[in-house]
N, C-alpha and C positions, 0 to 999 in steps of 0.2 A: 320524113326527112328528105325521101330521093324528091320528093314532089316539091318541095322546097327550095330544093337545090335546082332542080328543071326550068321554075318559073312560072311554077302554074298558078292560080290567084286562086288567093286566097277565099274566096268568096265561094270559089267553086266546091274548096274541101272544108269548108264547115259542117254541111249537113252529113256529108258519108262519116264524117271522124266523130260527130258525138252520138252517128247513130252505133259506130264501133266498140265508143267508149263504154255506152247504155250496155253493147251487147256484153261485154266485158263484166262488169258491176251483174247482170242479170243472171249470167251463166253459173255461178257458183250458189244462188242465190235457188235455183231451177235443181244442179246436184245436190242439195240439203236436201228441199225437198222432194227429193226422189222421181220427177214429173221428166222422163226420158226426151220427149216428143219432144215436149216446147223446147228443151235442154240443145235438142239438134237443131231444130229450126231455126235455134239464137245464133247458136253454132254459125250455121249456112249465112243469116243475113249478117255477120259479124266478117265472116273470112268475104260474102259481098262485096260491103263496102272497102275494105281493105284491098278487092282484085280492081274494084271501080277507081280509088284513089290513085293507083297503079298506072291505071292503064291512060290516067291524065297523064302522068308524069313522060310518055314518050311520046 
């Protein structure tokens, strides 16, 4: 939303927000079954894209 409101294009936060989306949908998917590692690593490339989308927006 701040990135939106900034005026960043859209073009730019396509690829960081569905890789967010993916990591979102994967993460619970990873705490079922019990697999810690990948669990963080979604983690990490999820809060990523989200510091990446961020840091268009200033």
């Amino acid at each position: 939303m701040v990135c939106g409101f900034s005026g960043v294009d859209w073009e730019l936060l396509t690829i960081p927000a569905v890789i967010f989306g993916i990591t979102r949908v994967i993460h619970p998917i990873l705490y079922l079954m019990n697999i810690a590692t990948l669990r963080s690593i979604t983690v990490v490339v999820g809060v990523s894209a989200c510091i990446y989308m961020m840091s268009l927006a200033v």
